[in-house]
C-alpha positions as CSV (number, residue, x, y, z in Angstrom):
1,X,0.0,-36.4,41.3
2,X,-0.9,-36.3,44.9
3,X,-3.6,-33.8,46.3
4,X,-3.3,-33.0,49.5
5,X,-6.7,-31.8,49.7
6,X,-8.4,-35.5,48.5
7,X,-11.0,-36.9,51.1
8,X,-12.9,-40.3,52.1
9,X,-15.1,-38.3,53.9
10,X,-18.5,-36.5,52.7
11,X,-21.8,-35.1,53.1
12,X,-24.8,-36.2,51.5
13,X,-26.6,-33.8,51.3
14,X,-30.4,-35.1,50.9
15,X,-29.8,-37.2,54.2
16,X,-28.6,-34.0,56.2
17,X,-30.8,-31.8,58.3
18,X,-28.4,-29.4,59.3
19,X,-28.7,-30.8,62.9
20,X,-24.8,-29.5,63.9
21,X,-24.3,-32.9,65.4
22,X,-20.8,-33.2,63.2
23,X,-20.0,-29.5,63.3
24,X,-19.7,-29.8,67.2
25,X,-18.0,-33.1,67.0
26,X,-15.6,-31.9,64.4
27,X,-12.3,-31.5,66.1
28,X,-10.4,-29.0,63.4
29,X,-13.1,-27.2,62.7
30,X,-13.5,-27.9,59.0
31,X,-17.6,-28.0,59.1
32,X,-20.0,-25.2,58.5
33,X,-24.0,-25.4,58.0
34,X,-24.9,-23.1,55.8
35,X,-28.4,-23.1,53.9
36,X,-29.4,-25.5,55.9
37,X,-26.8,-28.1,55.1
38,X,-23.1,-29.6,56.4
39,X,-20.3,-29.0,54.4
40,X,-16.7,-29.5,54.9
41,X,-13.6,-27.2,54.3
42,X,-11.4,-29.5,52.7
43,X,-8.2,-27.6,53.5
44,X,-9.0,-28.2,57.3
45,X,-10.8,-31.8,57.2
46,X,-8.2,-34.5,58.8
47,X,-10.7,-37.2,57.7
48,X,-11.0,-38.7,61.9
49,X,-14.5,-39.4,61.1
50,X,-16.1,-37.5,64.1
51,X,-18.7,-36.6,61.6
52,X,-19.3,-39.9,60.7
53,X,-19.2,-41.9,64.0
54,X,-22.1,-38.9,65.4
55,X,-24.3,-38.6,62.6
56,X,-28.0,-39.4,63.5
57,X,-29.1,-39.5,60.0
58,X,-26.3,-41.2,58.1
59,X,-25.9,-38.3,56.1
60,X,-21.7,-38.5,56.4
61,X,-20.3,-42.1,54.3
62,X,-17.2,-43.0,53.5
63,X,-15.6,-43.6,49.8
64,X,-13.9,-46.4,49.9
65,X,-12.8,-48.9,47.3
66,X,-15.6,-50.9,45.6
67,X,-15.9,-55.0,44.4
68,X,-16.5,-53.4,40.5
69,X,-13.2,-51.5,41.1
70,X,-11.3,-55.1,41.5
71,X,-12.3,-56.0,38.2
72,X,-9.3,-54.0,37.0
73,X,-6.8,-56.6,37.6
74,X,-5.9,-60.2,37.3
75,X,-4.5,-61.2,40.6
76,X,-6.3,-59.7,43.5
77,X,-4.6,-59.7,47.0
78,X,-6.3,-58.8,50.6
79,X,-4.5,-57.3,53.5
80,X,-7.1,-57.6,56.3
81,X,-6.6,-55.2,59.8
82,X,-5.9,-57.8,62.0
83,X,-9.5,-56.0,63.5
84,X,-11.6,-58.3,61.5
85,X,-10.5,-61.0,63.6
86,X,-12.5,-59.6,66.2
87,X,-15.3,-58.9,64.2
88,X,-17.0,-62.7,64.1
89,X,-17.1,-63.6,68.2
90,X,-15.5,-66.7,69.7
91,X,-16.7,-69.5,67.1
92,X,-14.5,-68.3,64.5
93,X,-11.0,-68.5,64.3
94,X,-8.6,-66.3,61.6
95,X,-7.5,-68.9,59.2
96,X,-11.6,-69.3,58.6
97,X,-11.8,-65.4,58.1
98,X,-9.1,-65.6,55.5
99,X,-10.6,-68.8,53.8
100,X,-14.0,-66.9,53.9
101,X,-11.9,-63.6,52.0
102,X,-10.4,-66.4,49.0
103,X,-14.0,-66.9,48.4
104,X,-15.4,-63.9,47.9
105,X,-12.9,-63.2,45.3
106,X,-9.6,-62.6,46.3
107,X,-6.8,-65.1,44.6
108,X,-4.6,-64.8,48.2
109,X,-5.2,-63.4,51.4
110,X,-2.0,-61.9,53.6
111,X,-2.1,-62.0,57.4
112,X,-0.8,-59.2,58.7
113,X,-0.1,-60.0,62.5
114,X,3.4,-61.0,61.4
115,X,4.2,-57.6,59.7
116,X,3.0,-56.0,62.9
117,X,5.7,-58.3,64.8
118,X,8.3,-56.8,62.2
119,X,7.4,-53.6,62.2
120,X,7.7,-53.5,66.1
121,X,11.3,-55.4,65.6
122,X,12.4,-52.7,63.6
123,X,11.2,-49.9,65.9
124,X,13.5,-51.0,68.2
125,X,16.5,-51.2,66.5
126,X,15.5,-47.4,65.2
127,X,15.1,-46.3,68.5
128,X,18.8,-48.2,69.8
129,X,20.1,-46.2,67.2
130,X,18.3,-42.8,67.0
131,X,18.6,-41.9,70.8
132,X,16.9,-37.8,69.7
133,X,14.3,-36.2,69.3
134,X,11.9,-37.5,72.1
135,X,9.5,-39.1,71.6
136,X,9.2,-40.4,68.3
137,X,5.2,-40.7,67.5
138,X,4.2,-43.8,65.1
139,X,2.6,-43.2,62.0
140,X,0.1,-46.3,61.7
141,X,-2.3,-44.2,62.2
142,X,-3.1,-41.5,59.2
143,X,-4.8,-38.8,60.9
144,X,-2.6,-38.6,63.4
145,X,0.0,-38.0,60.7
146,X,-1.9,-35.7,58.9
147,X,-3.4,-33.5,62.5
148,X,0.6,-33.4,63.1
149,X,1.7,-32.2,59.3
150,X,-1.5,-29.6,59.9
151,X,-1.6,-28.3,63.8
152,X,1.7,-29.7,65.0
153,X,4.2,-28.9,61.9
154,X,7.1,-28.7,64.1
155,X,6.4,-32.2,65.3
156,X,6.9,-33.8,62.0
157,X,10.7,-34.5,62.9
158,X,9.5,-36.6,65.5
159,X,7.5,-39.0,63.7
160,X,8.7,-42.8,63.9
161,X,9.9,-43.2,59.9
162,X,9.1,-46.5,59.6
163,X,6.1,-47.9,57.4
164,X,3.3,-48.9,59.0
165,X,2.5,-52.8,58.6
166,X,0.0,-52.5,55.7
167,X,2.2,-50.6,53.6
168,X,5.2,-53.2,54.4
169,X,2.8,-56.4,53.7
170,X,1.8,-54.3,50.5
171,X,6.0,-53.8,49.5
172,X,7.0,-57.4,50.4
173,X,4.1,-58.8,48.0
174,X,5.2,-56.6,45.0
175,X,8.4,-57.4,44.9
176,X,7.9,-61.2,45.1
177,X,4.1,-61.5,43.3
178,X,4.8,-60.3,39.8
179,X,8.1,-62.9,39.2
180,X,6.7,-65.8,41.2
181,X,2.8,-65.3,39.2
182,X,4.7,-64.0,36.0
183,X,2.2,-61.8,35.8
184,X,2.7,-57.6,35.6
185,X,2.7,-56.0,38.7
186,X,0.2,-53.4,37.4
187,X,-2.3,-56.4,36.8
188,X,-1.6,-57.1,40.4
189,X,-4.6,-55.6,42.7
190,X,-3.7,-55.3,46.3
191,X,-6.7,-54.2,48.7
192,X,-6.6,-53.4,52.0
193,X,-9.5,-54.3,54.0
194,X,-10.1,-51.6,57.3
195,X,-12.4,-50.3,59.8
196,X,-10.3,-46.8,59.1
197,X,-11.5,-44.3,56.0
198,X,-8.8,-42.7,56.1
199,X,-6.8,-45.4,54.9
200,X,-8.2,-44.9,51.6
201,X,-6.4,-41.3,51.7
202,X,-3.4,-42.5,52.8
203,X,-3.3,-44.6,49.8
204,X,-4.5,-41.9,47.3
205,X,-2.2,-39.4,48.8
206,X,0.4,-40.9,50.8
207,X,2.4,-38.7,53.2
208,X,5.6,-40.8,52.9
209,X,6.0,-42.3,49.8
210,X,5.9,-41.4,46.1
211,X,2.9,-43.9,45.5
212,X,1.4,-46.6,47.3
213,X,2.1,-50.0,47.2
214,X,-1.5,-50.6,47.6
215,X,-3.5,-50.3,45.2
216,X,-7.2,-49.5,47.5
217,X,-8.8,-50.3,50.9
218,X,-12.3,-51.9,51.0
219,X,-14.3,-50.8,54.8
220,X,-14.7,-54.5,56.9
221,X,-18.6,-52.9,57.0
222,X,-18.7,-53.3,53.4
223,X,-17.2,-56.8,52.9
224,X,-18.6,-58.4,56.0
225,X,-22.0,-59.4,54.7
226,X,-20.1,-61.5,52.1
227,X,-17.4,-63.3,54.3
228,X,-20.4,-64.2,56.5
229,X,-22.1,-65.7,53.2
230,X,-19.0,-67.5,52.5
231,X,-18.4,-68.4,56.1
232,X,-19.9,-72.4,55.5
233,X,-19.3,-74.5,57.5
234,X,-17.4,-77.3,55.5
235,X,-14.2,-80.3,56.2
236,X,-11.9,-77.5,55.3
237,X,-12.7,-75.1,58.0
238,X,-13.3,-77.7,60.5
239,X,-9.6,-78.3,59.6
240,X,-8.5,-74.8,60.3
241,X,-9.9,-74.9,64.1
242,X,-6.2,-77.5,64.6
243,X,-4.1,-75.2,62.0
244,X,-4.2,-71.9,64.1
245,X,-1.9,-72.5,66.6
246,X,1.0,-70.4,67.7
247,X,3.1,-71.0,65.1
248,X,0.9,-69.0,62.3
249,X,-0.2,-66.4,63.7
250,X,1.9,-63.7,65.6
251,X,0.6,-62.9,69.3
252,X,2.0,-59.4,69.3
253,X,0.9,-58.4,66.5
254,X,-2.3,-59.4,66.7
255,X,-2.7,-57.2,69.9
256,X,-2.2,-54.0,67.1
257,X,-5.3,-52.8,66.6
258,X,-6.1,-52.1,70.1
259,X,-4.5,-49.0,72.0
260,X,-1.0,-50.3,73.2
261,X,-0.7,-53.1,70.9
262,X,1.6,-51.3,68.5
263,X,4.3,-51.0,71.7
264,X,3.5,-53.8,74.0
265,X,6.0,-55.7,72.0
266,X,8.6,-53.2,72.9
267,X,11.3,-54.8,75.0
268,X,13.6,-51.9,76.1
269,X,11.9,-48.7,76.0
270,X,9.7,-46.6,77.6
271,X,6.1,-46.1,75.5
272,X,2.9,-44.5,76.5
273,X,0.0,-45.2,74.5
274,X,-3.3,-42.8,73.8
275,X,-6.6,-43.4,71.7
276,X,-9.2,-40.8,70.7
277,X,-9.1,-37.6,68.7
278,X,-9.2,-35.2,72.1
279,X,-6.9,-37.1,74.0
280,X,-4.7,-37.8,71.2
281,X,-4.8,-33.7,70.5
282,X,-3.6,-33.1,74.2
283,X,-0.6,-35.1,74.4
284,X,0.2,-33.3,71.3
285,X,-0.2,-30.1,72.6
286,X,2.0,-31.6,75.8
287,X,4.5,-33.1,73.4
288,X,4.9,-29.8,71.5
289,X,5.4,-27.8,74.7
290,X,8.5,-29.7,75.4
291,X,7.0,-32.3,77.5
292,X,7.2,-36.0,77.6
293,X,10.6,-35.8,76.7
294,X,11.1,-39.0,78.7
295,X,9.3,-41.1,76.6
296,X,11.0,-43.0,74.1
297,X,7.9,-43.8,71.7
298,X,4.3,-42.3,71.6
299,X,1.7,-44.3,69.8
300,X,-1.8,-42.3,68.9
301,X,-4.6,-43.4,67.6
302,X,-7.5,-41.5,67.1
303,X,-10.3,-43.7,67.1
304,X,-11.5,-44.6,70.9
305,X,-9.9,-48.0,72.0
306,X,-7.3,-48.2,69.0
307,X,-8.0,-49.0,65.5
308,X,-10.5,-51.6,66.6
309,X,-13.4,-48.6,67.2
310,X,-12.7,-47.8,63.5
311,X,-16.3,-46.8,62.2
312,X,-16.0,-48.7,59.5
313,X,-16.1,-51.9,61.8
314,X,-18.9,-53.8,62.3
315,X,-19.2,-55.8,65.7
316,X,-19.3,-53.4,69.0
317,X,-16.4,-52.5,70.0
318,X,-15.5,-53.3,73.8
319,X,-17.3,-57.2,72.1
320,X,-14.5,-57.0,68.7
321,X,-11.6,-55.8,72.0
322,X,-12.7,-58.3,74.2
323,X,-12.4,-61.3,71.2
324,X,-9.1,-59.8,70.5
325,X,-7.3,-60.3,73.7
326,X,-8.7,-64.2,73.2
327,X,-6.9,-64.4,70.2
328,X,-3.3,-62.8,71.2
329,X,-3.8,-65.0,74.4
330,X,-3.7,-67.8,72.5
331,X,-1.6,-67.1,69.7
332,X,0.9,-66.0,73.0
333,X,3.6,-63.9,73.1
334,X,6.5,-65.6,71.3
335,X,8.2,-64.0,68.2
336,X,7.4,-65.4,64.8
337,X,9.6,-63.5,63.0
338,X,13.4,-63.7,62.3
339,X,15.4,-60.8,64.1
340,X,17.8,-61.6,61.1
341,X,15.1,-60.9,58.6
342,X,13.9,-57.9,60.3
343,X,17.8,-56.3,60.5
344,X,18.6,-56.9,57.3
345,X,15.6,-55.4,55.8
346,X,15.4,-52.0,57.9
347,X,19.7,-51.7,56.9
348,X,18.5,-51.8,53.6
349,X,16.2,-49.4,54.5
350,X,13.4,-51.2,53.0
351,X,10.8,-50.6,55.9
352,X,11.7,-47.2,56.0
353,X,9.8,-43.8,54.6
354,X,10.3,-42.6,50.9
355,X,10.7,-39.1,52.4
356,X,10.1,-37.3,55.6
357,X,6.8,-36.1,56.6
358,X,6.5,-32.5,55.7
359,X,4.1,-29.6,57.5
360,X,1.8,-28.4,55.5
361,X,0.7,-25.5,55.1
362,X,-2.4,-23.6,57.0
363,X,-5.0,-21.5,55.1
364,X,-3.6,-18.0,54.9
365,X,-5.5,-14.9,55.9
366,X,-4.9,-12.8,52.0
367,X,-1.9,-14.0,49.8
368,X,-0.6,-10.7,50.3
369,X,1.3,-10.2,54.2
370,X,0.7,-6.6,55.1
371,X,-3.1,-7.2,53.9
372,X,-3.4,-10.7,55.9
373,X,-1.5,-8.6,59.1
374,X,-4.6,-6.3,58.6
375,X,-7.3,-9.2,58.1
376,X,-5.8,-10.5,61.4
377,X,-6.7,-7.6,63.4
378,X,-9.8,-7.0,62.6
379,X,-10.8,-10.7,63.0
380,X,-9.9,-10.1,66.5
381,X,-11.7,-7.0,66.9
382,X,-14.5,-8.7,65.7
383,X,-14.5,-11.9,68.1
384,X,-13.9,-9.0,70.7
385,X,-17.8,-8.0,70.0
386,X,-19.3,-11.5,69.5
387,X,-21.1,-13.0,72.8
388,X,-18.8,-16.0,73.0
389,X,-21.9,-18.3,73.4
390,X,-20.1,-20.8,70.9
391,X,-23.5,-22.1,70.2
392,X,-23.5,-22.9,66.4
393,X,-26.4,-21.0,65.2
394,X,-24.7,-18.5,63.1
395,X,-23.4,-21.9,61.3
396,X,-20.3,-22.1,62.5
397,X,-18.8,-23.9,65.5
398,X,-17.6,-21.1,67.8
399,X,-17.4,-17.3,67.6
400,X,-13.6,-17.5,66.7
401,X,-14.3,-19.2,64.1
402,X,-17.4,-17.4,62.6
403,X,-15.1,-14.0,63.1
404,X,-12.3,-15.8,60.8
405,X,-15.3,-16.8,58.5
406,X,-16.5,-12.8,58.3
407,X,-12.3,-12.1,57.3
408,X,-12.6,-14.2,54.9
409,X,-16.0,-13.5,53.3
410,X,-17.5,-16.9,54.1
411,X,-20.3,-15.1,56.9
412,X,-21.3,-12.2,57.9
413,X,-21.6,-10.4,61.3
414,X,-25.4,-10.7,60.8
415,X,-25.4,-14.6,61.3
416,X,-24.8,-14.1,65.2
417,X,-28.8,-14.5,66.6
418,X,-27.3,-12.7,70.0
419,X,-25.6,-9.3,68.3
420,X,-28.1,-6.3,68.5
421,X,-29.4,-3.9,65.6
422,X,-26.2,-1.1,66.6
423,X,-23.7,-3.8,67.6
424,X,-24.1,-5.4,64.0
């Protein structure tokens, strides 16, 4: 059963200080401090990982799936981010990274650069055919999907329903693994392996399908000590240098985990591309105002840069970018995938969402709507009295906030350091 409420992100708390480092950086306001401690509202946490990428005393981790965990199955099957390819510098090439993965314990290794190439295939032909509403926002990213379903409910129409690439990768492989191993598709483990924790949620609790067709996703941060282990230097890999040409490895869709890679492939329609939680939640704001209505596709990521500044990455970022644009230089920018291939898959509907994404639902006031009309208004009268300082001492982010806290019983009015004896 899916819960709606399950999280990568969280606190522990002997590490944190209370230093309101994450509270500030959190962007829906889902963190308090109280007692001296973080915590997190799970009704309002979006898992971005603000809190993580800020933390000064690595007090925020992220759960994500572990080697013990792999044990569980038979077969095991990685699905890398094309990100890790930027993760070793210029002296290693892909096919090395995914010998280096069969090593540390994986049966097979699936590059995903080509799924990326199909998936942007069959965004086109969804956007020939689908010429309303504009514009259509991708879902590759998950907390974008789930800041949409949460602050932008009426935008959920508008989201591209097409899979993203990991989830394809993850479909194609269980329908052909189980007959061509002869092996049960539940023995069949396949990981995802991402700089993103909220992957892990979007496999736990998918917003589009009835279940996953992965089965986890292990952080690059986690795995990278043992691909560099495994990295040797043997006849094999010297091999590999001549066997990563153009004709493995797709150009455009290795470009995808940087900001723009998702549309660059786009041939005949207009796409405007955004990275970062803030920016990302002001072209939101735009796009629900009406705006941008010109724009054909929107693709958000909220991590700074595209899903290469993931936190759970490894190498710098503008270095793991900059090693990136190497690769889709030289992989270059012819198609490695069958337009035939992709058309008949997306008419059968086989890249396509399970069912629409659907809003859900904000924290009410009272469960009762006379009473929660009531809480309302003196929630405002109470912000009315607070010194709008927003300075997080009371424990919570802003005064609007700390005055919905005191509605709901959370604070009290006595937790402002600024409000005098006879105001309080």
């Amino acid at each position: 059963m899916k819960n709606p409420n399950h999280h990568a992100i969280h606190i522990t708390k002997d590490k944190c200080i209370g230093c309101v480092h994450c509270m500030s950086a959190c962007p829906t306001r889902a963190i308090r401090i109280s007692g001296g401690k973080a915590r997190i509202i799970d009704q309002l946490c979006i898992d971005c990982a603000e809190c993580l990428r800020v933390c000064p005393h690595e007090a925020v981790h992220s759960h994500t799936t572990s080697f013990a965990a792999l044990e569980a199955f038979d077969y095991k099957v990685a699905i890398p981010s094309t990100v890790i390819y930027g993760q070793f510098g210029p002296t290693v090439v892909p096919n090395e990274i995914l010998s280096a993965l069969r090593r540390v314990g994986f049966d097979e290794v699936y590059d995903l650069s080509s799924i990326c190439e199909l998936n942007c295939a069959a965004t086109e032909e969804y956007l020939n055919e689908h010429p309303s509403p504009r514009p259509y926002i991708t879902s590759t990213c998950p907390v974008v999907v789930r800041i949409i379903q949460r602050r932008y409910p009426s935008l959920c129409a508008q989201i591209l329903p097409i899979e993203p690439p990991r989830e394809i990768a993850a479909k194609i492989l269980r329908t052909i693994l189980p007959k061509a191993l002869g092996i049960p598709a539940e023995k069949i483990g396949i990981i995802h392996i991402t700089p993103c924790p909220a992957k892990i949620v979007s496999i736990n609790s998918p917003a589009t399908l009835a279940k996953s067709y992965l089965d986890g996703a292990m952080s690059i941060s986690d795995i990278f000590p043992q691909i560099l282990k495994a990295l040797r230097k043997s006849e094999e890999d010297a091999l590999m240098r001549h066997l990563f040409p153009e004709t493995l490895f797709s150009g455009i869709g290795m470009g995808w985990p940087l900001s723009g890679g998702e549309t660059r492939g786009l041939k005949s329609h207009r796409a405007v591309a955004v990275s970062g939680i803030r920016d990302t939640m002001r072209v939101l704001d735009e796009v629900e105002g009406g705006l941008l209505q010109d724009i054909d596709l929107l693709e958000c990521t909220v991590c700074p840069d595209g899903c290469v500044g993931g936190p759970l990455g490894v190498e710098n970022r503008f270095l793991a970018k900059s090693r990136v644009l190497e690769l889709v230089s030289a992989a270059g920018e012819h198609a490695v995938v069958d337009q035939k291939d992709v058309s008949r898959l997306y008419h059968r509907n086989f890249l396509s969402f399970d069912h629409p994404v659907t809003p859900v639902e904000s924290r009410p006031l009272d469960a009762d709507p006379g009473e929660a009309i009531r809480k309302a208004q003196r929630r405002e009268a109470i912000f009315a009295g607070l010194p709008m300082k927003d300075c997080g001492i009371c424990g919570a982010p802003d005064c609007r906030t700390l005055a919905d806290d005191i509605v709901r019983g959370y604070a009290r009015l006595e937790d402002c350091p600024f409000l005098g004896k006879e105001k309080r």
